[in-house]
N, CA, C and O of each residue as an XYZ file, in Angstrom:
328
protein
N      11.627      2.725      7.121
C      10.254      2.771      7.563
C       9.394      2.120      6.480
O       9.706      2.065      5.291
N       8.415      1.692      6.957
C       7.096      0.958      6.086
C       6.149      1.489      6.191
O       5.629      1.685      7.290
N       5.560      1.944      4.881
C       4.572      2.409      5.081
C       3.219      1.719      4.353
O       3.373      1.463      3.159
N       1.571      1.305      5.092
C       0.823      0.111      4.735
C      -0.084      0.943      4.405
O      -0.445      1.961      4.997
N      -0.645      0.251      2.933
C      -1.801      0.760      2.199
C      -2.828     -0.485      2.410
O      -2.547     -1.663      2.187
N      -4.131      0.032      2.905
C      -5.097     -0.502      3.352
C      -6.000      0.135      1.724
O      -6.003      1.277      1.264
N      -6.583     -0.948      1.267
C      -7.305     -0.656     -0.011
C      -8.538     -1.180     -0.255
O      -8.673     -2.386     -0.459
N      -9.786     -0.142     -0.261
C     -10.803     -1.344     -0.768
C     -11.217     -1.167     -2.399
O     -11.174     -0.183     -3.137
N     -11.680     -2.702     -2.650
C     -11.422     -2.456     -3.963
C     -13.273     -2.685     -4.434
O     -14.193     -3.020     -3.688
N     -13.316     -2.373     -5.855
C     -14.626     -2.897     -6.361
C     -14.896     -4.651     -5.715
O     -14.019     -5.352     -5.210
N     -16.024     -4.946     -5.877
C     -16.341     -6.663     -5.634
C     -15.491     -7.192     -7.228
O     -15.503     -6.724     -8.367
N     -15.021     -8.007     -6.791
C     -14.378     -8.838     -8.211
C     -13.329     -8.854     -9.005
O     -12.903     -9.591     -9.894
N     -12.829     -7.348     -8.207
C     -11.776     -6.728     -8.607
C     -10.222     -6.794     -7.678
O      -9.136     -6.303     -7.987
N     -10.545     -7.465     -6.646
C      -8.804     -7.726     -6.019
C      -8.497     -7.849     -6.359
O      -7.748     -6.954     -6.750
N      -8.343     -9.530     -7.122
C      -6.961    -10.014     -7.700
C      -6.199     -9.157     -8.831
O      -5.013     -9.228     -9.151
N      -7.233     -8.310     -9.356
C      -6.610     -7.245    -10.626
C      -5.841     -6.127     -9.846
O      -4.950     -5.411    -10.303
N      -6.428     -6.115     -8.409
C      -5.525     -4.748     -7.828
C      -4.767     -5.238     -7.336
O      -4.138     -4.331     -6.789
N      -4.029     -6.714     -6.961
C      -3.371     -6.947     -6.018
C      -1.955     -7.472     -7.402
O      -0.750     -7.667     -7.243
N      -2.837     -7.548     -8.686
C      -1.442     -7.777     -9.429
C      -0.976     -6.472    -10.583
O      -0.243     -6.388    -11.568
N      -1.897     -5.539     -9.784
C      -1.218     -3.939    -10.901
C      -0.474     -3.890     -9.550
O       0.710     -4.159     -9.750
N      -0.704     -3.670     -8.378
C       0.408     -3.049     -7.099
C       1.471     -4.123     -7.198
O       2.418     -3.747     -6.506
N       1.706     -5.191     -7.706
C       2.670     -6.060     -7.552
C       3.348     -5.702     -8.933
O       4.360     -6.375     -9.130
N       3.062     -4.873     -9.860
C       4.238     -4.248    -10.546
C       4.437     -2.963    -10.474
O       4.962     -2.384    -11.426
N       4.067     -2.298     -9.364
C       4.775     -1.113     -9.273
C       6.018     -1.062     -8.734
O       6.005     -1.887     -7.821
N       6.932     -0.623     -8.785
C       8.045     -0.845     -8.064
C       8.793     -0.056     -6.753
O       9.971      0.001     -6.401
N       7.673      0.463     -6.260
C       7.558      1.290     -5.122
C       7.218      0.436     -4.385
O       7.837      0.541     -3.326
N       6.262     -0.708     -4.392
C       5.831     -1.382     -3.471
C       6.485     -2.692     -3.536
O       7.069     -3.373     -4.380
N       6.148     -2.769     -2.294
C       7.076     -4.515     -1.937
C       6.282     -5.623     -1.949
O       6.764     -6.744     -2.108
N       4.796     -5.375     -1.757
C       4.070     -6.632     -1.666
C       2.725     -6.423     -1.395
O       2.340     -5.681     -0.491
N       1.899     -7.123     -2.233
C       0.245     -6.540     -2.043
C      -0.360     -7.676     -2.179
O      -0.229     -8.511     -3.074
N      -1.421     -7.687     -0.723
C      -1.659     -9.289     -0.591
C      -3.234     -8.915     -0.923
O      -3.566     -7.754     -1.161
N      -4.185    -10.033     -0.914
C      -5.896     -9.872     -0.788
C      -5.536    -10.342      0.762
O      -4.644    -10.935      1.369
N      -7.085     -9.550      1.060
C      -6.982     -9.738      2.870
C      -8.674    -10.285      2.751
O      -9.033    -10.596      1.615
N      -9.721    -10.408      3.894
C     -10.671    -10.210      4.288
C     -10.736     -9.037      5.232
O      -9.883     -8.274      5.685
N     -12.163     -9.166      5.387
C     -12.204     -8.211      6.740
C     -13.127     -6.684      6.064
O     -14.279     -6.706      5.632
N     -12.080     -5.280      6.162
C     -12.661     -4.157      6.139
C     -12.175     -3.879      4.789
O     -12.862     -3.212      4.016
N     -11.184     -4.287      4.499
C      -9.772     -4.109      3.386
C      -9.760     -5.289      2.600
O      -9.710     -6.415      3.095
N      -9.810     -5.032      1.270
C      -9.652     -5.910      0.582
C      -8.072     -6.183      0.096
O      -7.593     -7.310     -0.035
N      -7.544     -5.255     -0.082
C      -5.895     -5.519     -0.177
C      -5.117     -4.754      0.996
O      -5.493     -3.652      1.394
N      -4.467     -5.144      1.300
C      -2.958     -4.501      1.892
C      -1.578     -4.679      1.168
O      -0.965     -5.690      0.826
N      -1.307     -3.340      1.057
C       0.495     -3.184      0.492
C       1.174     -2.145      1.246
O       0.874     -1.108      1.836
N       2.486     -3.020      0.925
C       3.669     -2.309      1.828
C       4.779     -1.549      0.726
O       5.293     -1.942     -0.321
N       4.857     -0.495      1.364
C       5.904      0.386      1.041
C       6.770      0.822      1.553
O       6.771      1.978      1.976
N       7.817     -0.042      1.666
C       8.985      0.445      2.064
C       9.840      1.889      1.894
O      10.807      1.917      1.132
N       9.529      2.789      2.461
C       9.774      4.618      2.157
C      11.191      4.647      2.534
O      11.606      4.516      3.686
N      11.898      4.826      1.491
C      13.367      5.207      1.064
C      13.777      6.726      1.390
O      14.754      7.092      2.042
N      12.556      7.717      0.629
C      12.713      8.691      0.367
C      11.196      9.056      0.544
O      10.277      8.250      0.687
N      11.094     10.686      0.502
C       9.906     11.235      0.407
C       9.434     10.955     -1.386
O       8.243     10.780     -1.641
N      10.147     10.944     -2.160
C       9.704     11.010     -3.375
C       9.417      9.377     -3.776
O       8.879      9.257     -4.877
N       9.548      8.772     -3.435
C       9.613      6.914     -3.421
C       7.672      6.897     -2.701
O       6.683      6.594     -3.368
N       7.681      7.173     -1.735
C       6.544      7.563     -0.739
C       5.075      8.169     -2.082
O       4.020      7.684     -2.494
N       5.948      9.577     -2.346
C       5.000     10.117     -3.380
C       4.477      8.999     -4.520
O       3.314      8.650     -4.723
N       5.497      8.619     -5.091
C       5.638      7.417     -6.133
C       4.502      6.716     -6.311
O       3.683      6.738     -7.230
N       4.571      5.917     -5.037
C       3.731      4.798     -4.511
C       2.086      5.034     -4.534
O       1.136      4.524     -5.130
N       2.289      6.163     -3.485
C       0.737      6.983     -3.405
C       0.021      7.405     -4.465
O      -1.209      7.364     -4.457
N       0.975      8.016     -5.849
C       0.413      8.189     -7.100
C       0.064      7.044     -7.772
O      -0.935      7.216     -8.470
N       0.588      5.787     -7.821
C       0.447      4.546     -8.681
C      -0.533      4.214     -8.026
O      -1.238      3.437     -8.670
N      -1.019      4.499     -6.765
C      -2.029      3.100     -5.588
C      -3.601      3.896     -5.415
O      -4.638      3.557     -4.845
N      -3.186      5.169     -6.242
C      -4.510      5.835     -7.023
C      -5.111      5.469     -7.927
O      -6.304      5.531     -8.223
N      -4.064      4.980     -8.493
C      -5.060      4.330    -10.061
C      -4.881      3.144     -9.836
O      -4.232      2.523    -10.677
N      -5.222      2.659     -9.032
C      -5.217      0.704     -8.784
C      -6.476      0.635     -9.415
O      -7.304      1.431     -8.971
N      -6.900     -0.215    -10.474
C      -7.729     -0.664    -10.711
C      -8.736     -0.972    -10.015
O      -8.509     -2.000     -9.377
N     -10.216     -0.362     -9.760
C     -11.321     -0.906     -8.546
C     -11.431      0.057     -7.825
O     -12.561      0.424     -7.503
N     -10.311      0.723     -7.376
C      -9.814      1.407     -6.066
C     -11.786      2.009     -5.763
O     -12.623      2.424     -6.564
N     -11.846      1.767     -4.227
C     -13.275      2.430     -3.943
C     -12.614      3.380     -2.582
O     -13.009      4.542     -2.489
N     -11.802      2.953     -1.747
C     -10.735      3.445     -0.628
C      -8.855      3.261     -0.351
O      -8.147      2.254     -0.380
N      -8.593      4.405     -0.145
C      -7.386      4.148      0.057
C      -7.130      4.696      1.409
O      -7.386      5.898      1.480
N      -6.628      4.067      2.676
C      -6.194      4.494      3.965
C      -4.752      4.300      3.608
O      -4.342      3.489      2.778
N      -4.050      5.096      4.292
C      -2.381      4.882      4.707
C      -1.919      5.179      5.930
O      -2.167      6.214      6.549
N      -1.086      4.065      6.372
C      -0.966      3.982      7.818
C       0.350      4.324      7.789
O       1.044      3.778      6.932
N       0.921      5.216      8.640
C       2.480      5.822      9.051
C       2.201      4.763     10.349
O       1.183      4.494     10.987
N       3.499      4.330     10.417
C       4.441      3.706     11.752
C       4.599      5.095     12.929
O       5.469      5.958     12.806
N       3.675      5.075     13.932
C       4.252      6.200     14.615
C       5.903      6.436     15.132
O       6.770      5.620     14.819
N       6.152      7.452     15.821
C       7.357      7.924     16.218
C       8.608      6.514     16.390
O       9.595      6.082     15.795
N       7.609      6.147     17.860
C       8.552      4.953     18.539
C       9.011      4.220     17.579
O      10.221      4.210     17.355
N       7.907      3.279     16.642
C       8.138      2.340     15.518
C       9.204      2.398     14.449
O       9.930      1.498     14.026
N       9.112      3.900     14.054
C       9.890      4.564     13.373
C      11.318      4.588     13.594
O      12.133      4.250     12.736
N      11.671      5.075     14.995
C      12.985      4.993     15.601
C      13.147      3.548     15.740
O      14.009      3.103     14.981
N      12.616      2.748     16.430
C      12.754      1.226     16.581
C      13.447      0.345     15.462
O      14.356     -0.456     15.677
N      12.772      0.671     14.014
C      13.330      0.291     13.019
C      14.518      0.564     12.326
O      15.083     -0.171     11.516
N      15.021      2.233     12.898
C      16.059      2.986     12.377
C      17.195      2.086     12.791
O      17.926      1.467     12.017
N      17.271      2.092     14.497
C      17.911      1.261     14.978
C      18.580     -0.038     14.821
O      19.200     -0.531     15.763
């Protein structure tokens, strides 16, 4: 399962959050976006404690003003198991 961190950050401050989440090693990839969200990253959830991991490091992202996290509902979930 994947799980997507929707992040908004200070003005000026993406590229600094999009290259502290690109060395955490919980996460797989943290892009700059437009729109509502200034970054999105993916976390590939191994484990519940991998999950925790992630969520603790993507707290102290540099800037951080919001953090949303999106779960894959049920179907998605099974879909991928598969």
């Amino acid at each position: 399962m994947t799980v997507h961190l929707l992040l908004q950050i200070e003005p000026g401050r993406a590229a600094e959050a999009v290259d502290y989440l690109g060395s955490v090693p919980d996460v797989a990839d943290a892009v700059p976006t437009t729109g509502a969200y200034d970054v999105i990253a993916s976390v590939p959830v191994t484990s519940e404690a991998a999950l925790s991991r992630a969520l603790a490091a993507a707290r102290r992202t540099p800037g951080l003003f919001a953090l949303r996290v999106c779960l894959p509902t049920a179907r998605e979930a099974s879909r991928a198991a598969s």
